[in-house]
Every structure is written in structure tokens, then in C-alpha cells.
C-alpha positions in Angstrom: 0.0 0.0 0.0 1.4 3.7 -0.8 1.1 6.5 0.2 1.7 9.9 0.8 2.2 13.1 -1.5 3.6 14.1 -4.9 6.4 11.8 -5.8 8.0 9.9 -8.4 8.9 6.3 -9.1 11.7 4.6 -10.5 11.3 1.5 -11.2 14.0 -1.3 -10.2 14.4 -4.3 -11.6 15.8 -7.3 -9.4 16.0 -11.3 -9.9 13.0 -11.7 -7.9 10.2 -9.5 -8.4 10.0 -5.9 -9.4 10.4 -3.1 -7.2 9.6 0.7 -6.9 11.8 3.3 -5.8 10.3 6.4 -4.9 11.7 9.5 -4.6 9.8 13.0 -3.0 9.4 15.4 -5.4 11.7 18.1 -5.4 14.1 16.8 -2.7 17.4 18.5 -1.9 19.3 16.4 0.1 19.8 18.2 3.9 23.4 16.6 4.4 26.2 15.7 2.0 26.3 12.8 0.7 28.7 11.1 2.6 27.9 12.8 6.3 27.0 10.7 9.0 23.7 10.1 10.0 21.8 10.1 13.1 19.7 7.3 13.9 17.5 6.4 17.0 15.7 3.3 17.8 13.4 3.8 20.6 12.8 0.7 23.3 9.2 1.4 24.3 6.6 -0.5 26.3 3.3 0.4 24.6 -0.2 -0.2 26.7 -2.6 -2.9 25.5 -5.6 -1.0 24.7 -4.7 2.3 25.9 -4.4 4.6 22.5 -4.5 7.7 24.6 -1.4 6.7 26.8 0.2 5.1 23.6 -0.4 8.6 21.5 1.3 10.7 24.4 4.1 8.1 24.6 5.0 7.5 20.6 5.2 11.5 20.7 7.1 12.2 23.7 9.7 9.7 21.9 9.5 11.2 18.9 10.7 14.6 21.0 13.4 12.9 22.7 15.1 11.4 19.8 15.3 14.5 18.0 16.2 16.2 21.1 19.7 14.2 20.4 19.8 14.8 17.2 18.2 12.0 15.5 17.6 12.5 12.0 16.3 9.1 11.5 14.1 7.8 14.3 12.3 4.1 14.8 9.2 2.9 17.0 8.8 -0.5 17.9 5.6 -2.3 15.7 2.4 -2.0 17.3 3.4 1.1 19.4 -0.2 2.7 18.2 -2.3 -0.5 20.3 0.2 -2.9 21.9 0.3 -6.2 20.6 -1.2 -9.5 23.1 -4.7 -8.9 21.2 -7.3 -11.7 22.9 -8.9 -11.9 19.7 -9.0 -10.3 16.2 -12.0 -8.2 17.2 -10.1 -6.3 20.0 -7.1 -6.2 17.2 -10.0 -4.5 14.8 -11.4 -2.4 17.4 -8.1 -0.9 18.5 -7.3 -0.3 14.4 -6.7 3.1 13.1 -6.8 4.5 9.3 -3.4 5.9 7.8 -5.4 9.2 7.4 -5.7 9.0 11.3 -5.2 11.8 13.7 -2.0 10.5 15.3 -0.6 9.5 12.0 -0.9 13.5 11.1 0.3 14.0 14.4 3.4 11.8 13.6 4.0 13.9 10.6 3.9 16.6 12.2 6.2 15.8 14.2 8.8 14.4 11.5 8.1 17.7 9.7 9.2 19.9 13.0 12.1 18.5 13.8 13.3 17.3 9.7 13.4 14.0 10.6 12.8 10.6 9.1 10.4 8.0 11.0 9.2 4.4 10.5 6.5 3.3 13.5 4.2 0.4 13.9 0.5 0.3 14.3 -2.5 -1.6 14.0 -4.2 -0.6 10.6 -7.7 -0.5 9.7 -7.2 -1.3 6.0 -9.9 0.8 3.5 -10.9 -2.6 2.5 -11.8 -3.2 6.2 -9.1 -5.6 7.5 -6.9 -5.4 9.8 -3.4 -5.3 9.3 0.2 -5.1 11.1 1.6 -2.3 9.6 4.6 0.5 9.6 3.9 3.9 8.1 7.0 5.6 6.8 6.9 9.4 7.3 9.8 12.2 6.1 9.7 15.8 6.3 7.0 16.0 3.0 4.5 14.0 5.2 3.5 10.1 4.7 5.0 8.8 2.5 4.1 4.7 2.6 2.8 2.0 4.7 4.2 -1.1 4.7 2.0 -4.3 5.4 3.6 -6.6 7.7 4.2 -9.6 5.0 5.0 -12.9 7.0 2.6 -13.5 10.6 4.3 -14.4 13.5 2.2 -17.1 15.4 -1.1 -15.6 16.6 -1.4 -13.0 14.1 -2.2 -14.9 11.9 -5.5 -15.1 14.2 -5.5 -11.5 14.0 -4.3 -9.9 10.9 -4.5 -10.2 7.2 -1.0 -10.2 5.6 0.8 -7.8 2.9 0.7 -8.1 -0.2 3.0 -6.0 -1.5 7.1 -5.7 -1.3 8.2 -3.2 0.8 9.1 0.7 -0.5 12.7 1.8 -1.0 12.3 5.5 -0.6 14.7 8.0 -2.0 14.9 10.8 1.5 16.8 13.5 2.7 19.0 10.9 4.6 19.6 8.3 2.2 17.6 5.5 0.6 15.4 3.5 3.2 13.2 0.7 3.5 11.6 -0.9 6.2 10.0 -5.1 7.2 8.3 -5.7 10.1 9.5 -8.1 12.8 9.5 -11.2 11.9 10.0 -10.3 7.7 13.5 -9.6 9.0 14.0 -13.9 9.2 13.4 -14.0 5.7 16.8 -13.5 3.5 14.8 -13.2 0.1 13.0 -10.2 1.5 16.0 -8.3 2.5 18.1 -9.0 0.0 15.2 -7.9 -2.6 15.2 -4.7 -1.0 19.3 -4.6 -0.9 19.3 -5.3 -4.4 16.8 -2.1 -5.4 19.7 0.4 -3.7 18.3 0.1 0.2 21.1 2.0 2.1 19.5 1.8 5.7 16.5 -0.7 6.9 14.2 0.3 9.6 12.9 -2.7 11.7 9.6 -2.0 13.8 9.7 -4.7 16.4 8.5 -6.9 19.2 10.7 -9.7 20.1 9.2 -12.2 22.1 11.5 -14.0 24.9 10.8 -17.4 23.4 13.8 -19.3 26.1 16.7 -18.7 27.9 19.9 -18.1 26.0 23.0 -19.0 27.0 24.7 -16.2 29.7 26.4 -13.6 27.8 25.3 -14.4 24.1 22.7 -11.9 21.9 19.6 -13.0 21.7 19.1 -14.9 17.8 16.9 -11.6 16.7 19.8 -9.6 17.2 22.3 -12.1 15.9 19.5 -12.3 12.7 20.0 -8.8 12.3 23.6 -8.5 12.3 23.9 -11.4 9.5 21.4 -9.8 7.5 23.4 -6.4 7.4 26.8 -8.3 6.7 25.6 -10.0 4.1 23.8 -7.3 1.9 25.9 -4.3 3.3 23.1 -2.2 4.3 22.2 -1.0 8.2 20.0 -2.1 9.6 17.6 -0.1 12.7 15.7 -1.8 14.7 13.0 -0.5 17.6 12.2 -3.5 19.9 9.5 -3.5 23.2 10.6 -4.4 26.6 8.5 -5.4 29.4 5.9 -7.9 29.7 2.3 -7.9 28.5 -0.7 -9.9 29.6 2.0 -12.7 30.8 4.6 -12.1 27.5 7.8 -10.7 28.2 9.8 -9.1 25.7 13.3 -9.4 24.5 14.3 -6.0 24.6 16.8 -5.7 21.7 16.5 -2.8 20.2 19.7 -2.4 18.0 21.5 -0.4 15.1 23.8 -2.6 12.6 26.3 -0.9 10.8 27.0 -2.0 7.2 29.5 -4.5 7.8 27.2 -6.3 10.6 28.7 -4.9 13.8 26.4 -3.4 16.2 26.9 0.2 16.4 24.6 1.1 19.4 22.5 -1.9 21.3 21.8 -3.7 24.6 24.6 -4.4 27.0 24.1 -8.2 26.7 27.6 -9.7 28.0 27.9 -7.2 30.9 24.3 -9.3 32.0 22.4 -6.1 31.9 19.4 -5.7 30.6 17.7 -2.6 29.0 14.4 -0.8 29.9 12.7 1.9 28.0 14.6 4.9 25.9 16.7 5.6 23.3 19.6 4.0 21.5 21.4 6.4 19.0 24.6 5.8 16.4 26.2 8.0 13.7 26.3 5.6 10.4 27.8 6.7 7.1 25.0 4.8 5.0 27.6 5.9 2.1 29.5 2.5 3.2 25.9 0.8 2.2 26.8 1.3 -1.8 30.2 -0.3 -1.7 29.2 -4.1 -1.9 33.1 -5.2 -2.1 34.3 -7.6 0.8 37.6 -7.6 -1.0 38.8 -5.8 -4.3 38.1 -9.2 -6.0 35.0 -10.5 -4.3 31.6 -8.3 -4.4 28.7 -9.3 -2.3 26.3 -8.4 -5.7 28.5 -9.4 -8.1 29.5 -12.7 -7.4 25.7 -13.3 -7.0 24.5 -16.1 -9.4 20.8 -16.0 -9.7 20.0 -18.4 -12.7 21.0 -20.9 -10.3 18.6 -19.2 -7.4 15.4 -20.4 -8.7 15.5 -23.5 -6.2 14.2 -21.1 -3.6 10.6 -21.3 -5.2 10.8 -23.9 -6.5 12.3 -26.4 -4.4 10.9 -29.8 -6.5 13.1 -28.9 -9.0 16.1 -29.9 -6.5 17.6 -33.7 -6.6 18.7 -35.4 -3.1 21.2 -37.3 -4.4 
């Protein structure tokens, strides 16, 4: 689903399906090229149910992130609702339109403070379902909403999946795309979006604590995210939840991957400490994103062979030998 102002697409082609970049009509970029950029995933513990205290609290992070100079900022998925629904009809009753108030109210805010911002919440589709969703806002206002794509567990009880690949967006900061969740376990996905120029990837999250892991170690989201970043040299930004709701606790692992797959601001998982609300921030040159070399003779696009690729829909055309 797009949407959002006056803009143009480019179309992409990739080995897997097409995609669409779109760029905001008569952008100037606000940085150079190669400048840092400031990125903030906020840790936040949304209320089930409560859209009042959920508006106040997406906002007040949206302040405090560009209070520290964010110029890219990230809410975990489902901050509009919370997410341990009892039952699709409390997901559809909590649902909100992409023309609602507190999505203006988000732009708004992005439009204030110049920023970029990618935030979850529980969509009343136009063609009246209900759906997991990110909306994707820049200084020019809305500018896409992403449909979660692959159901973790229950939601498929409560949602209706995507349908559609995600956007790269050409912004003020650099390109951008975002998955929600658990679309971040599936390489395909990313690497589609790598391949149509994706420079940074904003993650809306919750992370369920699913068991113990062993002392000192990331938890596997984390881990996930870092081998998706290596791999396709993008970064990668993702807002996680903390705390625990009706009985689910939550991992907690908000973190910001660099392009070669070290975490440039997260948890502090080997001290044994864990992480309540706030902010995490990092400085990334996403200019490191377009250089795909892991050596000056092996390329992480380029030595890409996708003729031979096709066994990844087609898996009855492989032979166990």
C-alpha cells in the first residue's frame, strides 16, 4: 500500500520481483552525501488497549530522539495498540486508518524536527481488515505504509497479511526501506530490498523471549540482524519493546547494525544487563551501504548467481542425491 504526497517512481528491476523506488518530489538532500547520519531506535513498552497513553508516549519519543539529534528515528511495531490482542476483534477495534489523527500528528512531528520516522500500528485497511503495519513518514509527510508480509504465530489469528514488497524511498537521509519483525527472518525479503539500492533498513519490532539463551550471548533476533546487514551491506535499525504484557515478556533488543554487521549502538548483553525503555542512538555513514566489495576481487552483488537461485521457489526442482 502507498502513500503519501507528490512523488515519483523509479522502477528497479531485481531477480526476484520488481520493485519501486520512490523518490519526494523536489528533494534536496539536507546533508552531503557522505555525512553521518543520526539514527535512534526507541525501546518502548506500549499499553494494550490504551491509544490515549500510547499517542502521548510514541510523541514524547519522537521529541526525545530529535532532542539528540536523531535524523532518523524508529518505533517498535504495534506502538499505536500494543500487541497480546485476545482476539481479532479487539485487534479491529483498536485499528486506526493511515489518514488518522495521530498518523498527522506523527508527521507533524517528523516535519518539525526534519526527521525521518518508520513506526508500527495496527491498521484499519480501506478494504476493512486489519493489518500489522509501519507507516513511513519524512519531512514532506506520509509517504508509505508497509503491510507486515510474513505472521508471526497468533497474528495470523488476527491480521491479514501484505501483499505487497516493501518501499525503498529515496529521502533526505539516504535510501530506506523498512520489514516488520519477523519479515527480517526472511533473507529473500532483505536482499530484494538490498538489491533495489536500500542504504539503511528500519525494523519495527517486538521480540518475544521465546527461552533462555545462554549467559552472555545476543539474543538470535539480534544475531539475525547483524547477519542480514553483513551479508547485503546495508544498516540495519531496529526499535524493539521491553516489558511484559498480559503474561509475554519481551526481549528488549533494540539495536543499530552498521554496514558490515557490527552493532553500532544496542543492549549491553555480555555485561548481563538488561535494558528498559529509551533511546539508543549511532552516527552511520550509510555511504558505506553502496560499496558491496568484501575484497577488491569478491563483491557481495556481483558474485551473485541467480540463474542458479530459482530452487528457492521452486524447491521440487532440487535432486537429493
Amino acid at each position: 500500500m502507498w502513500s503519501g504526497g507528490s512523488h515519483r517512481s523509479v522502477p528497479l528491476l531485481t531477480s526476484a520481483r520488481r520493485l519501486t523506488v520512490v523518490v519526494g518530489a523536489g528533494y534536496r538532500p539536507r546533508i552531503a552525501v557522505n555525512a553521518n547520519t543520526r539514527v535512534c531506535v526507541q525501546q518502548l513498552e506500549p499499553r494494550i488497549g490504551d491509544l490515549p497513553y500510547n499517542r502521548e508516549l510514541t510523541l514524547a519519543a519522537i521529541e526525545e530522539a530529535a532532542a539528540g539529534g536523531a535524523q532518523v528515528v524508529v518505533l517498535p511495531e504495534l506502538a499505536s495498540s500494543g500487541y497480546m490482542f485476545e482476539s481479532a476483534e479487539e485487534a479491529a477495534a483498536l485499528s486506526i486508518g493511515a489518514d488518522d489523527p495521530l498518523i498527522a500528528e506523527w508527521s507533524a512531528a517528523a516535519a518539525r524536527h526534519g526527521l525521518v520516522l518508520a513506526a508500527g500500528f495496527c491498521e484499519r485497511g480501506e478494504d476493512g481488515n486489519t493489518y500489522n503495519s509501519a507507516a513511513v513518514i519524512d519531512p514532506s509527510g506520509l509517504r508509505a505504509v508497509f503491510r507486515k508480509l510474513h505472521l508471526w504465530d497468533h497474528e495470523k489469528l488476527w491480521f491479514t497479511p501484505g501483499d505487497a514488497l516493501p518501499p525503498v524511498l529515496q529521502t533526505p537521509y539516504g535510501r530506506i526501506s523498512v520489514v516488520v519483525c519477523y519479515d527480517l527472518e526472511f533473507p529473500e525479503l532483505v536482499r530484494a530490498v538490498a538489491l533495489a539500492g536500500t542504504e539503511l533498513l528500519l525494523v519495527p519490532t517486538n521480540w518475544p523471549i521465546l527461552a533462555e539463551r545462554p549467559a552472555g550471548e545476543r539474543p538470535g533476533e539480534v544475531t539475525n540482524a547483524m547477519v542480514a546487514a553483513r551479508i547485503n551491506h546495508i544498516a540495519i535499525a531496529a526499535a524493539d519493546r521491553g516489558g511484559v504484557e498480559r503474561g509475554q515478556p519481551w526481549t528488549g533488543g533494540s539495536t543499530i547494525v552498521d554496514p558490515d554487521g557490527w552493532p553500532a549502538a544496542e543492549n549491553p548483553w555480555r555485561d548481563g544487563g538488561e535494558r528498559g525503555p529509551g533511546p539508543l542512538f549511532a552516527d552511520l555513514d550509510l555511504a558505506r551501504a553502496r560499496d558491496k566489495r568484501f575484497t577488491e576481487l569478491a563483491d557481495a552483488f556481483e558474485d551473485r548467481r541467480p540463474e542458479l537461485y530459482g530452487a528457492v521457489t521452486r524447491v521440487d526442482d532440487l535432486v537429493v542425491r
